[in-house]
C-alpha positions as CSV (number, residue, x, y, z in Angstrom):
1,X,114.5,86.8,33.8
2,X,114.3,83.1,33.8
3,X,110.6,82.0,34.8
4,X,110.9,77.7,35.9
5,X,107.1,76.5,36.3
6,X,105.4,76.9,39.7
7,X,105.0,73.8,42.4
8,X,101.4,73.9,44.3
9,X,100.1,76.5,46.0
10,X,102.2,77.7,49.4
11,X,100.2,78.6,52.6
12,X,99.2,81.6,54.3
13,X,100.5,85.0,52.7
14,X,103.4,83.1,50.9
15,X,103.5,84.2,47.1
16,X,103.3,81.1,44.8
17,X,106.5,81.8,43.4
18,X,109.4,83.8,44.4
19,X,112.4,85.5,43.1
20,X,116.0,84.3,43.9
21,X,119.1,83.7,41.9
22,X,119.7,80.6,40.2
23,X,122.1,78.5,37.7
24,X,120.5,76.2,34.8
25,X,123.4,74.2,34.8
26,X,127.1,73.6,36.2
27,X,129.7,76.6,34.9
28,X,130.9,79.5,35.7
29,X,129.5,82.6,37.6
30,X,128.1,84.0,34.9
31,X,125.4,81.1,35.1
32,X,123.7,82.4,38.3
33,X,120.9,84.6,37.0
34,X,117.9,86.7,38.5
35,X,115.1,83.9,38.1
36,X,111.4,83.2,39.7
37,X,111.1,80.0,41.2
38,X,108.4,78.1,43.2
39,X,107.9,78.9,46.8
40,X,109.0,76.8,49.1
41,X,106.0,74.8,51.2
42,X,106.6,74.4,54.8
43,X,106.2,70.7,55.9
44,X,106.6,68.5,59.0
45,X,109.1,70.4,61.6
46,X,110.6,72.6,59.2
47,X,110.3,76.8,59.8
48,X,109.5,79.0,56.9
49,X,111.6,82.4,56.7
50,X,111.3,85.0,54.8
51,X,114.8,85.7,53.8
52,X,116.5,89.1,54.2
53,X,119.9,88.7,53.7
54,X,122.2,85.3,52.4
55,X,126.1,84.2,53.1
56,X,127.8,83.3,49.8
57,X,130.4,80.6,50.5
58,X,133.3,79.0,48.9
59,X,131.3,75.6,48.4
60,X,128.5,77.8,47.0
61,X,130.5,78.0,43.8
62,X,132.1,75.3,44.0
63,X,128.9,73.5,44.0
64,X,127.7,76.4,41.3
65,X,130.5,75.4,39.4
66,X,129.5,71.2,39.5
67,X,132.3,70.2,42.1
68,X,132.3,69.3,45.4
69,X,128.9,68.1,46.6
70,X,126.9,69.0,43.3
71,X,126.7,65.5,42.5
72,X,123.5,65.7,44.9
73,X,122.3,68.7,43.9
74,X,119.2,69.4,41.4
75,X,119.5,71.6,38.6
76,X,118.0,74.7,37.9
77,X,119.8,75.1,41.3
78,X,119.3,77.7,43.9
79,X,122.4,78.0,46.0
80,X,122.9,79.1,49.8
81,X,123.5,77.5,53.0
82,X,123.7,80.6,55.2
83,X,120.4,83.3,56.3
84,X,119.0,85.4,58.2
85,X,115.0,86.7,58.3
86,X,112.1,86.1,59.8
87,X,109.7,83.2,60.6
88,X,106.8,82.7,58.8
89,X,105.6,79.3,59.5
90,X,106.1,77.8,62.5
91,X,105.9,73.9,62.9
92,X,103.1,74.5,65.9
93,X,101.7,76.5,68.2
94,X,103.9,76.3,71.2
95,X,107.2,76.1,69.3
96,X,109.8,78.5,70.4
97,X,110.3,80.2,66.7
98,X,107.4,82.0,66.1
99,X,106.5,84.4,63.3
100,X,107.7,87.5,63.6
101,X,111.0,86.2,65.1
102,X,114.3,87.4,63.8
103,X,116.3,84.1,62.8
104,X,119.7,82.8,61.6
105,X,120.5,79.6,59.8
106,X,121.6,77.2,57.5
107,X,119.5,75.3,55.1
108,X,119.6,71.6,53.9
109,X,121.6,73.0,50.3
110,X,122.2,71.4,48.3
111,X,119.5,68.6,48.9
112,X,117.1,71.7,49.1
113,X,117.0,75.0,47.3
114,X,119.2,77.5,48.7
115,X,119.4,80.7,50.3
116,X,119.8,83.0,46.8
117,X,115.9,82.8,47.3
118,X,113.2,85.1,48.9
119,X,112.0,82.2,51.2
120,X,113.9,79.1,52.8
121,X,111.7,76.1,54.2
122,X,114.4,74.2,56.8
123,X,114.2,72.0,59.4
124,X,113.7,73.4,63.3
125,X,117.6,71.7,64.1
126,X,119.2,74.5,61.6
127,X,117.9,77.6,62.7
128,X,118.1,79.6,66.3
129,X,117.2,83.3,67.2
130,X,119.6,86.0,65.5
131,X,121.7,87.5,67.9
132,X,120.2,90.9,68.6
133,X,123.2,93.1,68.6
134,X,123.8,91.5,64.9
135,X,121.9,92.7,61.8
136,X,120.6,90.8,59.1
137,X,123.6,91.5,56.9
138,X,126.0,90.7,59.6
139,X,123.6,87.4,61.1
140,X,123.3,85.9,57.2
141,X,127.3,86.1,57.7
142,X,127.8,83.4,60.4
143,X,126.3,80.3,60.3
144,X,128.1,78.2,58.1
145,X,131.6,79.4,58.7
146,X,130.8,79.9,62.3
147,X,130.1,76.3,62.8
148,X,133.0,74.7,60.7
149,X,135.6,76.9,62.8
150,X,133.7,75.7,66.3
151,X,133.7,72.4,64.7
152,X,137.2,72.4,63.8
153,X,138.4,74.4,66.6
154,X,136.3,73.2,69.6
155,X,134.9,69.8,68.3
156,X,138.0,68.3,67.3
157,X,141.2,69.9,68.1
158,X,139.5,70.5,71.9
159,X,141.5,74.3,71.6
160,X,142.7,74.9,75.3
161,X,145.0,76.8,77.6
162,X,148.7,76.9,76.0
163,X,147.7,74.7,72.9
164,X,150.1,75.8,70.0
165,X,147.6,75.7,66.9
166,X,148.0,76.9,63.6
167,X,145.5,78.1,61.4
168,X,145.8,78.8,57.4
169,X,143.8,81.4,55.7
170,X,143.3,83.4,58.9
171,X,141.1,86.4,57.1
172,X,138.9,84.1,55.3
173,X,135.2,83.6,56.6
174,X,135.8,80.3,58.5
175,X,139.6,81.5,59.2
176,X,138.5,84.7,61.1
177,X,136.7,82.9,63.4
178,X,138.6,80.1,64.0
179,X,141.1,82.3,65.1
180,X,139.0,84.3,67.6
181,X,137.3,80.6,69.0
182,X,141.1,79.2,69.7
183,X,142.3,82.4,71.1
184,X,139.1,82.6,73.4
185,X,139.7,79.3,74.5
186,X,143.4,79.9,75.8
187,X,145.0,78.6,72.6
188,X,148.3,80.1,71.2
189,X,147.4,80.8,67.6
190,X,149.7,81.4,64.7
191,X,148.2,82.0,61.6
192,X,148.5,82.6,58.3
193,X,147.7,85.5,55.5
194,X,149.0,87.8,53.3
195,X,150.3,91.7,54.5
196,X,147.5,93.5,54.9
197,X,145.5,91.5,57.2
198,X,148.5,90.7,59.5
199,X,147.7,93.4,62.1
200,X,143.7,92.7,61.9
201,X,144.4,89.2,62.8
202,X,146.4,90.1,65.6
203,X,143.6,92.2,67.1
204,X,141.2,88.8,67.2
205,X,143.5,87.5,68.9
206,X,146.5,85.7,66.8
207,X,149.7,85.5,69.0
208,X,151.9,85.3,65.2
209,X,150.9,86.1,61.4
210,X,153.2,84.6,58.9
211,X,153.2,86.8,55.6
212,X,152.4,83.6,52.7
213,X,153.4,86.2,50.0
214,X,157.1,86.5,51.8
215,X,157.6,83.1,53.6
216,X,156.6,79.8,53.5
217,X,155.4,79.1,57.0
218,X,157.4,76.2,57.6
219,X,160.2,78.7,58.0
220,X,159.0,80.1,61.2
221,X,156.2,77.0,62.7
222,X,157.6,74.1,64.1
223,X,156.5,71.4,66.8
224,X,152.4,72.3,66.6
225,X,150.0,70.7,68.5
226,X,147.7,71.3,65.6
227,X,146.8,72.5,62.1
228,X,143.7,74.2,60.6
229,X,143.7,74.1,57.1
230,X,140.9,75.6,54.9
231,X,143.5,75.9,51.6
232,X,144.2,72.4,51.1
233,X,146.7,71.2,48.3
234,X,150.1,71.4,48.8
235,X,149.9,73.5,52.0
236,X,147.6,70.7,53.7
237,X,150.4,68.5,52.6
238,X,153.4,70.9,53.7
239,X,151.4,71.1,57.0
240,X,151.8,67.6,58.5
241,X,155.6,68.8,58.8
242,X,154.9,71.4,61.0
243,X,153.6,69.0,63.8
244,X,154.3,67.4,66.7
245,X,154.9,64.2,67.3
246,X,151.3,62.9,67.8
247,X,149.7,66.4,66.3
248,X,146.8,66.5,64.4
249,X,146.1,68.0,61.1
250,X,142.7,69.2,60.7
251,X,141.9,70.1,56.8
252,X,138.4,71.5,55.5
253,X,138.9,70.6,51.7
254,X,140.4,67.2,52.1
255,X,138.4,66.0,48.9
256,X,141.7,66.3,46.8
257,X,144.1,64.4,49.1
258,X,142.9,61.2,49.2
259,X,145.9,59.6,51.0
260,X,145.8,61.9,53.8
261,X,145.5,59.6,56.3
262,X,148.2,57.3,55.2
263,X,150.5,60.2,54.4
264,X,149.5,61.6,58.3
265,X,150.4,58.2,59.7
266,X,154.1,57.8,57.9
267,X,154.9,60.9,59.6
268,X,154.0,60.1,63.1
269,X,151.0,62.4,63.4
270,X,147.0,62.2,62.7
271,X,145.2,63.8,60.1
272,X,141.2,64.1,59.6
273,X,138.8,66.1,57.4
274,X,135.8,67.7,58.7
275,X,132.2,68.5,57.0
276,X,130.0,71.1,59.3
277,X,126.8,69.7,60.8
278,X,123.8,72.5,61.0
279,X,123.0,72.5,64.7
280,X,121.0,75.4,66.9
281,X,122.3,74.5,69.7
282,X,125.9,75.3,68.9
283,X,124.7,78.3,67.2
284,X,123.0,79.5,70.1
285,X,126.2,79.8,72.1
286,X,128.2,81.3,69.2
287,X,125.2,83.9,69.3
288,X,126.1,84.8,73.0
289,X,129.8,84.9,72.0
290,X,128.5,87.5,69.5
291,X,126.4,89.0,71.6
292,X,129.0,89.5,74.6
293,X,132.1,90.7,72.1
294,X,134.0,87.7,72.6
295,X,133.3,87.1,69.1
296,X,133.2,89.5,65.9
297,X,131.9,88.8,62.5
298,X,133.3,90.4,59.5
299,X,131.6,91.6,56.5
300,X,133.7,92.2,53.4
301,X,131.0,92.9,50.9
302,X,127.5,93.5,50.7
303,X,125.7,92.8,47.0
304,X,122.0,92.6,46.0
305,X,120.7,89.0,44.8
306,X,120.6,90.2,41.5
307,X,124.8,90.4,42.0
308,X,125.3,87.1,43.0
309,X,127.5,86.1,39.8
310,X,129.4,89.1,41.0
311,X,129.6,87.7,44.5
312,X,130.6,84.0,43.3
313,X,133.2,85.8,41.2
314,X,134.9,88.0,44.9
315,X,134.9,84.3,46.7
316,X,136.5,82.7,43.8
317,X,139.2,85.2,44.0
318,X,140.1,84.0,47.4
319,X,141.2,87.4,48.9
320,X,138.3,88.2,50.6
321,X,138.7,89.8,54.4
322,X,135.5,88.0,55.9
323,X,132.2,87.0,54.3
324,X,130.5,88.7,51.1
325,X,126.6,88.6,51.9
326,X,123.6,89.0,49.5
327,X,120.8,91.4,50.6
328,X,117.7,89.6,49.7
329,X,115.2,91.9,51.0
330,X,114.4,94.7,53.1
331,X,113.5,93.9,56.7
């Protein structure tokens, strides 16, 4: 157990200091540890939640790991954007999130502590009510990847009736529900992944699944209106072939292409990168989506705090169906 020094004194029935898993430094998994950290202390609009369950994330290790946005992060760090829990503190009296209120969100990482943590302190904009018919497990699974496919898929590409989209990664967390956000939004969606998941993705409603481990997908796509790419490398680069005249290329981990746009514009089409924006009021509607069955959330993998090395480790492996979530606490 790694003890870090305590801040001041936190409000109200909120322990000084609280567990949650932690790195000392940038490296591998093996770096996050069970620690006790300070508290969080509740200030200005923010809501305090006690945390019961956490979404681990791709960028969780990558930032873990000292790429990606790390450069703004402060180390001992405590990773996590995604959670679910309940309120604790409450900016004031009459504010809609009281405590007591289930609640789903995504904190300010990695300018704040994370979600690996007992307690989250986060500004009112980031958090909305958890979507009954979800638990805590399946609630701490959302946010994040929720609102990059919505931001990708609704924001940007403007999915609609008889739009030919193409979306990489289709099992993935952000995949899985870009795929179901086109489809419910009249798009025609191909998409990619390896055997096993080719019927699943079907079911959320992919029109084609092209087998990656049999085929390049260049092979069978042609003349897209757009691409949704959350592999990046060479098969954001193959991609821009794929399109239309005029067709956009939307790719999540541009960082390691910077010549994208120039490459986009020599072959006739647009290409942009996209960063998700927290945002209630989006994640409000995805909750209804959720709530009416428009929408499903998958969760691959369920591991105690104490496991999150273990869960870094299943993300970094890249073959998970879904979101691996940390249980925090019991509700």
């Amino acid at each position: 157990m790694t003890n870090i020094p305590a801040a001041a004194p936190v409000a109200g029935a909120v322990p000084l200091t609280m567990r949650a898993a932690a790195a000392a430094s940038p490296g591998p998994a093996g770096q996050l540890v069970d620690a006790t950290v300070p508290s969080p202390v509740r200030v200005g609009s923010e809501v305090l939640v006690r945390v019961v369950a956490a979404g681990v994330n791709p960028v969780d290790a990558k930032t873990r790991a000292g790429r990606g946005v790390a450069a703004a992060a402060s180390w001992p760090l405590v990773p996590g954007y995604d959670f679910s829990g309940v309120v604790v503190e409450s900016p004031y009296a009459a504010f809609p999130l009281q405590p007591g209120d289930e609640v789903y969100g995504m904190t300010a990482f990695p300018r704040t502590s994370g979600s690996y943590a007992e307690y989250v302190s986060v500004p009112a904009l980031n958090v909305a009510p958890k979507p009954r018919v979800l638990s805590h497990l399946e609630a701490a699974a959302v946010p994040l990847a929720a609102l990059t496919a919505w931001g990708a898929v609704v924001d940007l590409a403007k999915a609609h009736e008889g739009q030919r989209m193409l979306i990489h990664a289709g099992a993935g967390g952000v995949g899985h529900l870009a795929v179901q956000f086109a489809a419910y939004f009249g798009a025609r969606v191909t998409s990619t992944a390896s055997g096993p998941n080719i019927t699943w993705l079907r079911e959320l409603g992919a029109s084609a699944v092209i087998d990656y481990t049999a085929q390049r997908f260049e092979q069978t796509a042609s003349d897209l209106d757009v691409v949704i790419d959350a592999v990046g490398g060479d098969t954001a680069r193959r991609s821009l072939g794929v399109l239309r005249p005029g067709g956009q290329l939307i790719t999540l981990p541009s960082a390691d292409w910077p010549t994208m746009a120039a490459d986009a514009a020599a072959a006739g089409v647009r290409a942009t990168g996209f960063w998700v924006t927290p945002d209630a009021t989006t994640l409000a509607v995805i909750g209804r989506l959720l709530t009416s069955g428009d929408v499903r959330i998958r969760v691959d993998t369920v591991l105690s705090l104490d496991e999150a090395a273990a869960a870094h480790r299943l993300v970094e492996d890249g073959h998970v169906r879904g979101k691996v979530v940390l249980k925090v606490s019991d509700y």
